[in-house]
N, C-alpha and C positions, 0 to 999 in steps of 0.2 A: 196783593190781595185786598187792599185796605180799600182801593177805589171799586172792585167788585163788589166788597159788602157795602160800601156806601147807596151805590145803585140798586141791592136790593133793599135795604132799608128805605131810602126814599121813596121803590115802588111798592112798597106798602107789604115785602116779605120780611121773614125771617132765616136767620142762618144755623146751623149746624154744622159744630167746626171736628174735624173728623183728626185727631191722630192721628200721622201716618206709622208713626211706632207700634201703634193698636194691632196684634193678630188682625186675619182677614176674618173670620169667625166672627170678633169683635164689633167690626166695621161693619158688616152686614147686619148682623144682630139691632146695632144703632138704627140703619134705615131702616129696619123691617119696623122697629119701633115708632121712628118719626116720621114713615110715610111721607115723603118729603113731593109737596105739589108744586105745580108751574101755575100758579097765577097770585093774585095780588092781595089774599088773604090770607096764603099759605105759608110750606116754607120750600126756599129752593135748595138747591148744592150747587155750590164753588167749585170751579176744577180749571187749572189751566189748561189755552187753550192746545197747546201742543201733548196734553195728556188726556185727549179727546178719545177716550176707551168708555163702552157703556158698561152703567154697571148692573150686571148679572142676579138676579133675584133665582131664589130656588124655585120658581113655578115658572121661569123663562122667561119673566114680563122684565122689560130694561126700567130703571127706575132713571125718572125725568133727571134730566143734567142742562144748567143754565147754564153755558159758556161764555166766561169775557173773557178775553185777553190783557192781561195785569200788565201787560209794556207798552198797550196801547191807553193813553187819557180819552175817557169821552168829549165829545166838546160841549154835550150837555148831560143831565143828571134827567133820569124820570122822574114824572112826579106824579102823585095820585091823589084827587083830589078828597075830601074827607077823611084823611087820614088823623088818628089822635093819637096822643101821648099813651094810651092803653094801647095800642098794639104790640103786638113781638116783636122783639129785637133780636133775640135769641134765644137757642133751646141746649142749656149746656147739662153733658150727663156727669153725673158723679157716680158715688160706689153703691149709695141707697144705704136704705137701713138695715137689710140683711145680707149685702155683698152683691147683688142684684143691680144693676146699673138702671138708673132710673133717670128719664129726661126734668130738668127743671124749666120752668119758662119765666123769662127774663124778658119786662115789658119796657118800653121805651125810658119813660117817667122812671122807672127804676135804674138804669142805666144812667139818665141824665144826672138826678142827684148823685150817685155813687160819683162822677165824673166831676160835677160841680162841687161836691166834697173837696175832692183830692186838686181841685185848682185854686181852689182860697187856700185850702192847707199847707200844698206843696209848691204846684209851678212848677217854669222850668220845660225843660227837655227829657222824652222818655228813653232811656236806652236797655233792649232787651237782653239776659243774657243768655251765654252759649252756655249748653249743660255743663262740657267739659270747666269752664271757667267757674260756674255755677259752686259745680262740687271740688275743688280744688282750692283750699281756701288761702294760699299760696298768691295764685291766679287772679281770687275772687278780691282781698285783700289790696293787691298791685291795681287791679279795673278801677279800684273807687277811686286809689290814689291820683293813678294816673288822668283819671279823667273828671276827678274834681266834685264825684258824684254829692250830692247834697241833701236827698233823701234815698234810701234803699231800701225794698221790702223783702226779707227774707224767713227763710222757717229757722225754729231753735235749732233744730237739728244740725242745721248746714252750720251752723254760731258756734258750736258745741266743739271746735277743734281749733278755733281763734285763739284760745288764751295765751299764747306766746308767742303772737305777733307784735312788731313792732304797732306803736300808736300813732294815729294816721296824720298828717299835718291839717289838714282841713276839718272844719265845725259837718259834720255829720247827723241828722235826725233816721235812727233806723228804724224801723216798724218790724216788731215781729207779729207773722200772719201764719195760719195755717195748724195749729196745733200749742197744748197749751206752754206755755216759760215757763220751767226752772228758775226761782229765783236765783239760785246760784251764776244760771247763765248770766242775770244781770250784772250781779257783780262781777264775774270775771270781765263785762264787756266793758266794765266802767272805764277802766284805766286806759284801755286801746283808743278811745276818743275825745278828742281836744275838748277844750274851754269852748260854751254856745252847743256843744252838743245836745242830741236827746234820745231818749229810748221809749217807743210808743208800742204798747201790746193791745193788738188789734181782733178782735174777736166778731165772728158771724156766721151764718152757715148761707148758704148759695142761694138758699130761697129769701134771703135778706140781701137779695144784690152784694154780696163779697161781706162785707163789710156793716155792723151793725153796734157796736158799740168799742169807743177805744179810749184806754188810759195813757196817760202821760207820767215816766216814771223818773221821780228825783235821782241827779246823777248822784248822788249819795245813797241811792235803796242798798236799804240793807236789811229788809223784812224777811218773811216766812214764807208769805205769797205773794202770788203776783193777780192784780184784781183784771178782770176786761172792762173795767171803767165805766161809763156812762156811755148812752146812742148820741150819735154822729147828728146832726142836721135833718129836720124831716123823720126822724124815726121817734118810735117812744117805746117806752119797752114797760110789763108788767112782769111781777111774779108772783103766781097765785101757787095757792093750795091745793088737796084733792077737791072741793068743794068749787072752786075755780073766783075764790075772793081773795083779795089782797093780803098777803102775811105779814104780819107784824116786822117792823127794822131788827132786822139780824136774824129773820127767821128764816127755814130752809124753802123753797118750793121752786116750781117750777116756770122756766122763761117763756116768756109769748111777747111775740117783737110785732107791733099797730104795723098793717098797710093798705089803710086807706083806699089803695087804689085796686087794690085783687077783691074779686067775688067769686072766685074759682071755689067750686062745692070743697075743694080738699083745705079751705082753709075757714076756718071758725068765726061768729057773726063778734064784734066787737061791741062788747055790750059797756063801754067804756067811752067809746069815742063820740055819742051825739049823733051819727050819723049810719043810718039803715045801710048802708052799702058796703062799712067799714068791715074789715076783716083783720085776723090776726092770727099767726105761726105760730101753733103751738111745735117749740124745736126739741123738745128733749130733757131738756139739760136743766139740771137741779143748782140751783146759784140764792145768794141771799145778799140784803144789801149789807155795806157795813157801817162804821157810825158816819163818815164823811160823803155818804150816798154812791159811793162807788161800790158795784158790783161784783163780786169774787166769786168764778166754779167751782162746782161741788162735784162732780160727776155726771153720769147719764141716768134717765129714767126708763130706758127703751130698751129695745132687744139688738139697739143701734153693733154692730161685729168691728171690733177693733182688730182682732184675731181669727180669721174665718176658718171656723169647722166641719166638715162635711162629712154628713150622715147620707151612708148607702147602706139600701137592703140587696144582698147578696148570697151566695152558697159560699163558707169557707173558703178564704183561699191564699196560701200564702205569697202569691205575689200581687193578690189583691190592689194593696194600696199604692204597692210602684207602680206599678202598670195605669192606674187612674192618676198617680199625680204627673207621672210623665206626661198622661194625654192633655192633662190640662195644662201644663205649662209650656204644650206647642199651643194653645188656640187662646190662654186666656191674659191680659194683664196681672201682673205679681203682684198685685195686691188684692186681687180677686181667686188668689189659686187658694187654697186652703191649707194653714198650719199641719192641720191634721185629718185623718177621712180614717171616721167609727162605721166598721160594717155593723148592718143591724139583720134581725132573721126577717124584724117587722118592724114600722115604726110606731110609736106608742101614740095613741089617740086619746080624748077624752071621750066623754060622754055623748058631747054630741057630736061625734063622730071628727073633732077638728083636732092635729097634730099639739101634742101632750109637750110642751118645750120643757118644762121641767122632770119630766122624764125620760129625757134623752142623757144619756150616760156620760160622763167626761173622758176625754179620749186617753187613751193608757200606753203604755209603750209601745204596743203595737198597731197604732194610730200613726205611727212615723216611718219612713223609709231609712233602714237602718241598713249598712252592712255588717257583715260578718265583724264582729266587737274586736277590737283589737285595742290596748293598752297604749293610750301615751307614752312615747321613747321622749325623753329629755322634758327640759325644766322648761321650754320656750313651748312645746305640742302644750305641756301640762298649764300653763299659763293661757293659752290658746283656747283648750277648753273650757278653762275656766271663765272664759269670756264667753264663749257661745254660750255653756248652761246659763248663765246670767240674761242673756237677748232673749233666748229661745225658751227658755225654764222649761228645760231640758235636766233632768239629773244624771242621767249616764250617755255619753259622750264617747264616741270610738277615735280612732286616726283618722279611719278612712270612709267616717259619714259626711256627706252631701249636706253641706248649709241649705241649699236653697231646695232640697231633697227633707231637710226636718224641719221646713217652714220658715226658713228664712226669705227675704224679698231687696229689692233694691235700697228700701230705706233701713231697713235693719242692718243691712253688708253696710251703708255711710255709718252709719253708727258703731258696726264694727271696725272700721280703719280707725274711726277717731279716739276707740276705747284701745286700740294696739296702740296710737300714736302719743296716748297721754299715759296708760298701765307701762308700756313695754321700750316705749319713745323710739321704736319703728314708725318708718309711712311707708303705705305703697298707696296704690291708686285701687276706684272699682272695680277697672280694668282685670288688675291681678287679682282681684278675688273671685272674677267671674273664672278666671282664667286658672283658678289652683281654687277650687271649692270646697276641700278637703280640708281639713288638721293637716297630715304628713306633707300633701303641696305648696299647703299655706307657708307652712315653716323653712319648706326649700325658697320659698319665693324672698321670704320678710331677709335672709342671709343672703340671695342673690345679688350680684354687683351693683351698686347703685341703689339699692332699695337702703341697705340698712345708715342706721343714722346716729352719728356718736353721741347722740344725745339718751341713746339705750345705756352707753357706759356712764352716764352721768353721775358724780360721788351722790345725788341728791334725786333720787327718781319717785316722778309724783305719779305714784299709782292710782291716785285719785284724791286730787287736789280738790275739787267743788265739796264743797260744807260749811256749818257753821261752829262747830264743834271743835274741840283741841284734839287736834290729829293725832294717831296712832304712828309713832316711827319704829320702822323692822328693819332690823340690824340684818348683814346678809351673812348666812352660811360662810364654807369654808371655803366654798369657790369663788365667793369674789362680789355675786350679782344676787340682784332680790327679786327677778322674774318670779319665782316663787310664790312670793305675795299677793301675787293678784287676784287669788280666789278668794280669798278672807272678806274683798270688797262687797261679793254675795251675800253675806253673811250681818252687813252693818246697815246700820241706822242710815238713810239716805243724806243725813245731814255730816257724816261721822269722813272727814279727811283719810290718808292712809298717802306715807310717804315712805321710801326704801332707801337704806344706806349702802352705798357700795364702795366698793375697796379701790382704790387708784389704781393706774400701771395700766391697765387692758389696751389703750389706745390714744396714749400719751406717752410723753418720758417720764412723767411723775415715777416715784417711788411709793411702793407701800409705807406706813408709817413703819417706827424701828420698834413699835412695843405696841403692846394694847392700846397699855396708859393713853401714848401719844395718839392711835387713832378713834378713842373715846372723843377728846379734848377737841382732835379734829371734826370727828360730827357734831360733839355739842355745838359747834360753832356755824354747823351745816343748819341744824335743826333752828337756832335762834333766828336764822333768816325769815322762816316761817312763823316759826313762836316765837320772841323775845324771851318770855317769862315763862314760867309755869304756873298749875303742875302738869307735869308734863308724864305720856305715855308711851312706854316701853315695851319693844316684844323684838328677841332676838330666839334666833335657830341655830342649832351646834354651836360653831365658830363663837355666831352670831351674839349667842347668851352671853357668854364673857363680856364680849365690846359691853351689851345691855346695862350689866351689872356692874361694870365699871362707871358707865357713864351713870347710873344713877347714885353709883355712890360718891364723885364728882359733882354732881347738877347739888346733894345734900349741903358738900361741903363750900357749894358756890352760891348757898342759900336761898336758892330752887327747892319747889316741891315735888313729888315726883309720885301722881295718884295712880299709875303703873307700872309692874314692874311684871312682865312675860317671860317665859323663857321654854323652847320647847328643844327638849333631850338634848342637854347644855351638861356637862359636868364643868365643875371649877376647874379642875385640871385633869389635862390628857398625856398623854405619851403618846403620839402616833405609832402607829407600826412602820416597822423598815421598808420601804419599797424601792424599788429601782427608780431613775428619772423618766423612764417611756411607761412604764406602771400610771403613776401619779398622773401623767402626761393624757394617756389615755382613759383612766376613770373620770379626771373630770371633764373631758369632750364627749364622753356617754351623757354624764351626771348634765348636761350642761344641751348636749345637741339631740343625743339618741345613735350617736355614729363611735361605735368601737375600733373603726380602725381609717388611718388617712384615704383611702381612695375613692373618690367620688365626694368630697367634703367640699360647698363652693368654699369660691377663694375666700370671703370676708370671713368665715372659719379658720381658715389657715393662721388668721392671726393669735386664734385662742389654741390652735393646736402650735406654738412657737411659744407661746405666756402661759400657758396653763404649768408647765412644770416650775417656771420663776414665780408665779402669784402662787402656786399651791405650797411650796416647798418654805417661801416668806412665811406664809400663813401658819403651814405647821412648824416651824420655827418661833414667831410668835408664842403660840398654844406652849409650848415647852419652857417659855419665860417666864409665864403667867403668875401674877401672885393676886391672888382675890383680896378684894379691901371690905369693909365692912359698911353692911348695908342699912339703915334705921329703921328702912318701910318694910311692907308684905312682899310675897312674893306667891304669883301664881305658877303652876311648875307642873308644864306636860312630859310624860315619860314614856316612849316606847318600849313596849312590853316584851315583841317580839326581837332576839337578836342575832345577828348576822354567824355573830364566834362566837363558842362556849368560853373563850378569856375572857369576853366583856360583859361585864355584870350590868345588868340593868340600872336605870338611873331611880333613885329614892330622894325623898324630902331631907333624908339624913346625910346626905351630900355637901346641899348645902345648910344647912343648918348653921355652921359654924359660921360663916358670913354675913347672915340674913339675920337680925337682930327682930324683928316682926313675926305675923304667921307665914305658916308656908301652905298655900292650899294646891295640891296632887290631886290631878287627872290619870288616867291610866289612857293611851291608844294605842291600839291592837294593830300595831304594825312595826317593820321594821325601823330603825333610826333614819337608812336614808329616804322612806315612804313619806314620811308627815308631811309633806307639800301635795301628796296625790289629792284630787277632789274626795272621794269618798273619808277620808280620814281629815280633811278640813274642816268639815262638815262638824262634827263635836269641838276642835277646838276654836272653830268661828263662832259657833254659837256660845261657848262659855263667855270669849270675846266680849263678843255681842253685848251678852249681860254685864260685864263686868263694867265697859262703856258707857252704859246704858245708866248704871246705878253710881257712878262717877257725875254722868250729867244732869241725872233727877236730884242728887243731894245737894246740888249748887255747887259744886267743886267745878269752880272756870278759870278763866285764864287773868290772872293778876294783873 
């Protein structure tokens, strides 16, 4: 294809490169828009020649098609005479600023610098990737090794499942493009690249030819944010005010990137540059310099859709919104379908008769395609969901609702592998999530042969390693695993870590420890890999509380501080009840899967249904050991209200008293003992959380 667009570009056309992934609705839509003409002003279409089909316009006119044959070389090139660096080169579409696909034009001189950029900067040889390798970061990883690559442009997103890859042998310069960096993603990517490395974030919008201003970021960043740096070669960039004058260094306003070379009515006269013809892109986007003249985004100024909403006026109806989003997710790109779709009776207008945007209603729960509600069975659905309401900000979540049915899209489902592969330390691929879009399917899929990955049983599971803050460690319950934890992450400071302790044995030979004591001593030791020193943060569940409250009265006596200390519906000492081994056996493959009885359990189950009565029966052996030591600090202390047996008396602050030498501050939630992990009932003790976090980090209490 490279030598067909050469041939039109040198006779004086432009191209338009058509998706073939694009609906056919899509595709049409595109040329209806860019009228694409056969002569030497215009623009033509590529098609090879043996897919020599005309194409179909809805009024029966064929739309022109210029045929080369890409395995045939010409022996010569057209050429036209008068041709200048202002001509088109391209008309490439994006999303537009209300979800609306809108062509951009890309003129020669635009292209040239973009291209002469990246050959002073880079060099070299270009190699494209295949989507599959793309999103596999496995795959994507091994490509660069394998083949030496030496710069790579990639988005954070695709970055965001790297952290536990080996570090590559070769000096690597990565650019991140496409949306904004986590600084967190930097630093996790430091470590993964050799001595002579570098990490470039690259920022621009399409009407700035790709690429408009980029920083270069010390392999030592360890800042707050991450800036788009300074313009590239040939560009200059302002940030003015509402007034449209310079703001003061460090003040907020708005970006307009000089291009000289457009007089296109859609772009603004540069009253900046000395020259009548100048023009400049006003893009949106609210940024301010900082003291070292580098650039940092602030957000948008525009009505720009990061989340597309779709407002119909309609009669009642309740399969309304399925029936529209089905039809649009045969015809339209996924990132054009919309989150949500508000029926209206009317849509609200102003005065002068133009659509009212702020009186358009935020969408509500019946804005979404929901099925019939049905409750998370086990602690991996319940972990599940607690991911999706976190993507989707979604607050009630069934088994059997449709991700890409309550607005999920292809980049959000990457983001969900990568948030199951580092919360849950499952992988699967897109593939499976296209392929089980459900909660109930997903959870069959993540335990299916070859999917799941022992790195789920790990003693040390990073529910959410990225932050700058001293992590949260949760002790696990009595079954063993801290899947549980995962919805707490919703609930925290974006900077605030959150790690999970689990019990040995599930898929090893290891042994459980033979006492509390010994497997407190054991995570503290888990925990220092991550923190060294203190003070350090504690939240343990049932079981969990014990280990908690041991290990902080150990970290005391080991002259560690310890600025939390959690514990939800924990007593100091239990008795279990009597139960049978297929009892015990079978509550916690419920507690644990959603499956009460063996038949139909895939096989990597089978192994928790063979361990479950050896790790559960260790555990409550344990518990009946237990002797509490005495604690110096506070202690925060959630209690479920509601209980299962009239034998078991609800938990109180006068429990533990006797051990806790501090205050004791008491929550009350309204739910059963073994509930407290469901979302709804997370939700109060996340936010106490939250705060408590919160006011640990504002006092200056860090990490010694």
């Amino acid at each position: 294809m490279i030598i067909g667009v050469l041939a039109i570009l040198k006779s004086g056309g432009a191209y338009v490169p058509l998706d073939p992934t694009y609906p056919k609705e899509r595709l049409i839509s595109i040329l209806e828009d860019a009228r694409p003409l056969v002569d030497n002003t215009g623009l033509a279409i590529l098609k090879e020649a043996k897919l020599n089909q005309p194409c179909q316009k809805d009024h029966g006119d064929e739309a022109p098609i210029v045929l080369i044959d890409i395995n045939e070389r010409p022996r010569t090139n057209p050429e036209v005479d008068g041709l200048t660096s202002r001509y088109l080169a391209y008309v490439i579409y994006t999303s537009g600023s209300t979800g609306r696909s809108k062509g951009v034009m890309i003129e020669h001189q635009g292209v040239v610098n973009h291209t002469r950029c990246r050959l002073e900067e880079y060099g070299g040889g270009l190699h494209l990737l295949l989507d599959d390798i793309r999103r596999d970061s496995d795959q994507l990883w091994n490509f660069l090794q394998d083949h030496s690559i030496t710069h790579a442009s990639l988005t954070p997103v695709i970055l965001q499942s790297f952290k536990d890859l080996p570090q590559l042998r070769t000096p690597l310069q990565l650019s991140l493009v496409g949306e904004l960096s986590p600084p967190s993603l930097l630093r996790e990517l430091q470590p993964l690249l050799p001595n002579e490395s570098s990490i470039v974030n690259e920022y621009g919008p399409t009407e700035a030819t790709v690429v408009a201003t980029t920083w270069m970021s010390p392999m030592d960043f360890n800042g707050h944010i991450v800036p788009i740096g300074r313009p590239i070669a040939n560009k200059q960039i302002y940030i003015l005010d509402i007034h449209g004058e310079p703001v003061p260094l460090g003040a907020q306003g708005e970006l307009y990137i000089n291009r000289p070379e457009l007089t296109a009515k859609a772009f603004l006269q540069d009253p900046f540059a000395g020259d009548q013809d100048a023009r400049m892109y006003k893009i949106g986007d609210l940024v301010r310099y900082l003291p070292d003249g580098n650039v940092v985004f602030l957000g948008r100024n525009d009505h720009q859709v990061k989340r597309p909403v779709a407002y119909v006026v309609a009669k009642p109806d309740d399969h309304l919104v399925h029936s529209l989003k089905t039809h649009l997710i045969l015809r339209l790109p996924d990132y054009m379908i919309p989150a949500a779709i508000v029926r209206l009776d009317d849509l609200p207008l102003s005065t002068n008769g133009k659509l009212d945007r702020r009186q358009l209603p935020l969408p509500d729960a019946g804005s979404f395609v929901y099925e019939d509600y049905e409750a998370p069975q086990g602690v991996i659905e319940i972990a599940l969901i607690n991911i999706w309401m976190e993507l989707l900000n979604i607050d009630k979540i069934g088994r059997h609702d449709n991700f890409f049915m309550l607005g999920g899209h292809s980049l959000l489902a990457v983001r969900m592998i990568t948030n199951i592969h580092s919360m849950l330390g499952f992988k699967i691929t897109l593939q499976a999530v296209f392929a089980a879009p459900t909660i109930a399917e997903l959870s069959l899929r993540l335990l299916s042969t070859g999917s799941s990955q022992e790195d789920a049983f790990d003693v040390l599971l990073p529910i959410k390693p990225q932050g700058s803050r001293s992590p949260l460690f949760c002790i696990h319950p009595g079954f063993g695993l801290s899947w549980g934890y995962v919805g707490l992450s919703r609930f925290m400071h974006p900077e605030q870590p959150l790690y999970g302790l689990q019990v040995r044995g599930f898929f090893d030979n290891e042994k459980p420890a033979a006492t509390v004591e010994d497997m407190a001593l054991d995570y503290i030791n888990q925990i220092r890999q991550i923190q060294a020193h203190g003070p350090y943060c504690l939240l343990g569940y049932s079981f969990g509380g014990m280990v908690a409250h041991t290990m902080a009265a150990y970290l005391e006596q080991q002259g560690e501080r310890v600025a939390l200390l959690a514990i939800m519906d924990s007593f100091p000492s239990v008795t279990p009840p009597v139960t049978d081994e297929h009892e015990t056996n079978r509550d916690i493959i419920q507690r644990l899967l959603g499956y009460n009885d063996e038949e139909g359990i895939p096989d990597v189950a089978k192994s928790f249904w063979e361990k479950a009565p050896e790790i559960g029966d260790w555990i409550g052996g344990l518990m009946t050991k237990y002797s509490p030591q005495s604690y110096s600090g506070n202690l925060v202390l959630f209690c479920a209200t509601k209980q299962e047996h009239e034998s078991r008396k609800p938990l109180s602050p006068a429990d533990w008293k006797p051990y806790v030498e501090g205050e004791i501050e008491a929550y009350d939630i309204d739910c059963l003992h073994d509930d407290m992990e469901m979302p709804e009932h997370l939700v109060k003790i996340g936010a106490v959380l939250a705060q408590k976090l919160d006011e640990i980090h504002t006092s200056g209490v860090t990490e010694e």
